[in-house]
C-alpha positions in Angstrom: 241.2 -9.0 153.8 241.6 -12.8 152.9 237.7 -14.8 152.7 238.5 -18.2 154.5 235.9 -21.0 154.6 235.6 -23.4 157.7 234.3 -26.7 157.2 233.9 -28.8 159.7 232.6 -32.7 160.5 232.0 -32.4 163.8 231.1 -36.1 164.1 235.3 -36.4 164.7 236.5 -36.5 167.8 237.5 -33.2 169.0 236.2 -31.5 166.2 234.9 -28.6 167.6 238.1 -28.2 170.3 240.1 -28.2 166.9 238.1 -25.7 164.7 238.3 -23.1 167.7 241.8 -23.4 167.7 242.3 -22.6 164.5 239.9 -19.8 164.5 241.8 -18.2 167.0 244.9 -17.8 164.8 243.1 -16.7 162.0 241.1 -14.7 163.7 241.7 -10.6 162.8 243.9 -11.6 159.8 241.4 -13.0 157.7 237.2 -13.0 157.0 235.8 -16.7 158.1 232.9 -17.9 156.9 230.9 -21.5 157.1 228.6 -23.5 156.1 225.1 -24.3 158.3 226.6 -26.7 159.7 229.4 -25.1 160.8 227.2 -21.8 161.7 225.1 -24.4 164.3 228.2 -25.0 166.6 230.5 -21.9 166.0 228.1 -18.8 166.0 230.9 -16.1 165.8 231.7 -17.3 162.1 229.7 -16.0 159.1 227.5 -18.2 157.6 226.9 -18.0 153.6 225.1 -20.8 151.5 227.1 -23.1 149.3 227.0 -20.8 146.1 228.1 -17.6 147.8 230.4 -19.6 150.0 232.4 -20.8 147.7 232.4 -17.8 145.4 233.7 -15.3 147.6 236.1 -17.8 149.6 239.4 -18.3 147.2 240.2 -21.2 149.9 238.4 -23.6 152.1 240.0 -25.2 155.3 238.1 -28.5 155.7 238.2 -30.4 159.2 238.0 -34.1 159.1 238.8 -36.7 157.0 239.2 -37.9 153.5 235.4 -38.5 153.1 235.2 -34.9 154.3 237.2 -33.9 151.8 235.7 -35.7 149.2 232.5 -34.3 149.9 233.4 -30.9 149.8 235.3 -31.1 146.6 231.8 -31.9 144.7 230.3 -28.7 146.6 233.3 -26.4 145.7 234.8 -27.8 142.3 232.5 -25.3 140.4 234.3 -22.3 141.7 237.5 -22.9 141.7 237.9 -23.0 145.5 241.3 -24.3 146.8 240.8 -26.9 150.0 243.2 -27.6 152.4 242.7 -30.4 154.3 243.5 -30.8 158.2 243.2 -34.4 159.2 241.3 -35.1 162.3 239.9 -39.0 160.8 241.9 -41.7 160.3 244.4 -42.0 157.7 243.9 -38.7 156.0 245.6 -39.4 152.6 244.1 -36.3 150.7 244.9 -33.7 153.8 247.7 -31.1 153.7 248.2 -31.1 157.5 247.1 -33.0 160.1 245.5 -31.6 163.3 248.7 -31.1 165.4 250.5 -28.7 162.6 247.9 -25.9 163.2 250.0 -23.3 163.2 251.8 -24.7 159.7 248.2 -24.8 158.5 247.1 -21.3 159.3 250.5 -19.7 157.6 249.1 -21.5 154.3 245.6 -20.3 154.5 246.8 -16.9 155.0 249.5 -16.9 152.5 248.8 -15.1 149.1 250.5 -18.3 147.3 249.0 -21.2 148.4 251.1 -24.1 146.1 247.9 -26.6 144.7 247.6 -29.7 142.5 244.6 -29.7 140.3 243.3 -33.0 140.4 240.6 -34.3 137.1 237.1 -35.5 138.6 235.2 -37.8 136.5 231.1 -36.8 135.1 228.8 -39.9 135.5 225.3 -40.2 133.4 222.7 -42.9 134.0 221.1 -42.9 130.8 217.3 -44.1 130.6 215.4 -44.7 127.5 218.0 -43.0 125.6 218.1 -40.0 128.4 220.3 -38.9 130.8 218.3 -39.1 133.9 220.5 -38.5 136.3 224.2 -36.7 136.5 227.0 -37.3 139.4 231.0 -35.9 140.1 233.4 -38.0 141.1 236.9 -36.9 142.4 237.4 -40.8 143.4 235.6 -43.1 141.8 231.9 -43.9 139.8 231.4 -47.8 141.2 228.7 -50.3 139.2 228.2 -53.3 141.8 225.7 -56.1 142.2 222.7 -55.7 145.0 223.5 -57.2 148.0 221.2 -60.0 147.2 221.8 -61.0 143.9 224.6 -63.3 142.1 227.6 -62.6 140.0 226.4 -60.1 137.3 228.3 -59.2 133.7 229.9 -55.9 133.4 231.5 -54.6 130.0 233.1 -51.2 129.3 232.5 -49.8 125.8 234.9 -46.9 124.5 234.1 -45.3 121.0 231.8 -48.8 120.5 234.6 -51.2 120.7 234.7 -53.1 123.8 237.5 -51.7 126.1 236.8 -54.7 128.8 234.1 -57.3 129.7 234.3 -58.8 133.3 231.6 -61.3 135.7 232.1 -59.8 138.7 230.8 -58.3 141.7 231.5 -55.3 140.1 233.4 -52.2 138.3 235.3 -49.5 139.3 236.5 -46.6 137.1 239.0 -44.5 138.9 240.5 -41.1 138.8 244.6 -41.1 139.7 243.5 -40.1 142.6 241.1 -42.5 143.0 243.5 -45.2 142.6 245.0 -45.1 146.4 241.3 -45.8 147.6 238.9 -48.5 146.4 240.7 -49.6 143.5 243.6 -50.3 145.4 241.7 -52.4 148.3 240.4 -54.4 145.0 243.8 -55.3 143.6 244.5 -51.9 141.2 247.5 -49.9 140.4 248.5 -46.9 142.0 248.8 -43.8 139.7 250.4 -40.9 140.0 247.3 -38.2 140.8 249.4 -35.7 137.4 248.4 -38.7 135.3 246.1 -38.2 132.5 244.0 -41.4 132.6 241.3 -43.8 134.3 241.6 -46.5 135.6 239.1 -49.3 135.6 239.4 -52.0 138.2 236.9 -55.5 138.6 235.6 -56.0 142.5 236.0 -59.9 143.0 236.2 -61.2 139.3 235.5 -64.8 139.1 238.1 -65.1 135.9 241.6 -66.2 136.4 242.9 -63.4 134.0 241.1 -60.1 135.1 243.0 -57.4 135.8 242.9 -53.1 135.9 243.2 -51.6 132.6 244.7 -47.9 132.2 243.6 -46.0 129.7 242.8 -42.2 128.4 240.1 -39.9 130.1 237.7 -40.7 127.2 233.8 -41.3 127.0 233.4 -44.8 128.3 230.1 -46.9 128.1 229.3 -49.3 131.1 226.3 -51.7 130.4 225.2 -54.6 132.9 222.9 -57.8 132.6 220.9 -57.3 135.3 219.6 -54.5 138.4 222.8 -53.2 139.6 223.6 -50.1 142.2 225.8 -47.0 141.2 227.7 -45.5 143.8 229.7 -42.1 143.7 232.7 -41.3 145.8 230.8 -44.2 148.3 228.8 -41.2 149.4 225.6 -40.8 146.7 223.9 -44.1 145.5 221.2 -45.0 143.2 219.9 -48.0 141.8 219.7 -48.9 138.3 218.1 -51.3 135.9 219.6 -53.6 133.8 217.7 -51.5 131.0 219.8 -48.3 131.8 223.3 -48.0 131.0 226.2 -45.4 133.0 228.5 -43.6 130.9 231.8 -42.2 132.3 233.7 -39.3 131.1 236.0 -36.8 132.4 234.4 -34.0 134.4 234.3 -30.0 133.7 235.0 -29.7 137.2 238.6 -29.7 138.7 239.7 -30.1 142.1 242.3 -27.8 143.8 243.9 -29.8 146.4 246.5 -27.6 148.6 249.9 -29.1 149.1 252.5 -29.4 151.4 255.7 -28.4 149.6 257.8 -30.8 152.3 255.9 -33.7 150.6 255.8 -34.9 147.8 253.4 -38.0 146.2 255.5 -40.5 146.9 256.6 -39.2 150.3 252.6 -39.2 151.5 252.5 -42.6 149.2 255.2 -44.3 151.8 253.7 -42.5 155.1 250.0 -43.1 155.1 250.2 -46.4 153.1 
């Protein structure tokens, strides 16, 4: 029988109404399991930590929204899980389904051929004294931004030591395709098909007349900064840096599996949610 994981944010509204009703209709036709979370309001599911979770579940149904998604990507990239997305948030641009095609939804979790796009998730280093202290995953975007209470800082991007771009900003964003329709875009970036094989580095509030995105290949970049600056991944994980430390940026080992729709297509979801 099928191993199906449930994750849930059960700060949405009618979250836990939601998750039941889906249960139901999977219910007897496949093994569910969850998380702790999950286990704390729906006792009747099987709860397994992270690593066995995801290692005996070849699919993951996650309840919420994009952040939820997001979030459980970085938990379940190492194994390979598939996540299908059902949209109980706002504008739900990674989900398959939103919450009122539960049926639709349940078909695909149960279905032996669950059509997927793998999506590339960038690797993020803060490098101190010539170490890597400290390693993130991204399946958005690795930002570099001034404190709240500091000025204009200098940001440049080095790629195989040749200066790729040098910007005085607020800060930096170095996006994943997928990444492109979130932050980036709100800052003035392309969009980019999520098959594309490239970054995409983006300035947040440049005070320069001519600063724009640059495109280029998923190589090893090198981000350095003139003063303390703050790192955030995915706008979930932060840490603070100093202007001693440098960030370098390079595509991840880890791959996401998002589950599609076969209706829709990018530019179909493009048009729709934005």
């Amino acid at each position: 029988m099928k191993k199906i994981a449930l994750i849930v944010n059960f700060d949405k509204i009618n979250a836990l109404e939601i998750a039941t009703k889906l249960i139901s209709m999977l219910s007897g036709k496949a093994e569910l399991y969850t998380d702790k979370t999950g286990f704390e309001k729906l006792p009747l599911l099987t709860y397994k930590p992270d690593e066995e979770l995801f290692s005996i579940c070849s699919v993951a149904a996650v309840l919420g929204g994009d952040g939820t998604i997001i979030s459980t990507a970085k938990r379940c990239a190492p194994f390979g899980t598939i996540l299908l997305g059902i949209n109980i948030g706002n504008l739900g641009y990674l989900s398959t389904f939103e919450s009122n095609n539960l049926k639709e939804a349940a078909e695909l979790l149960l279905s032996d051929n669950i059509h997927f796009e793998n999506r590339f998730m960038l690797r993020a280093s803060v490098v101190t004294d010539g170490k890597e202290a400290s390693v993130y995953h991204a399946l958005n975007e690795i930002v570099v931004s001034r404190k709240s209470n500091s000025r204009l800082m200098d940001f440049t991007a080095y790629c195989n030591e040749k200066t790729v771009c040098a910007y005085r900003a607020d800060g930096m964003i170095i996006a994943t395709p997928t990444g492109s329709t979130a932050y980036s875009l709100s800052a003035g970036g392309p969009v980019i098909s999520p098959d594309a094989d490239t970054m995409l580095i983006t300035p947040i509030c440049p005070h320069m007349l001519r600063a724009r995105s640059i495109v280029l290949p998923p190589e090893k970049i090198k981000i350095e900064y003139n003063a303390n600056a703050e790192l955030a991944i995915d706008g979930q994980i932060f840490e603070s840096l100093k202007n001693a430390d440098y960030i370098t940026v390079e595509k991840s080992e880890h791959i996401t599996r998002l589950a599609c729709n076969k209706e829709l297509n990018f530019y179909d979801i493009l048009q729709k949610k934005l």
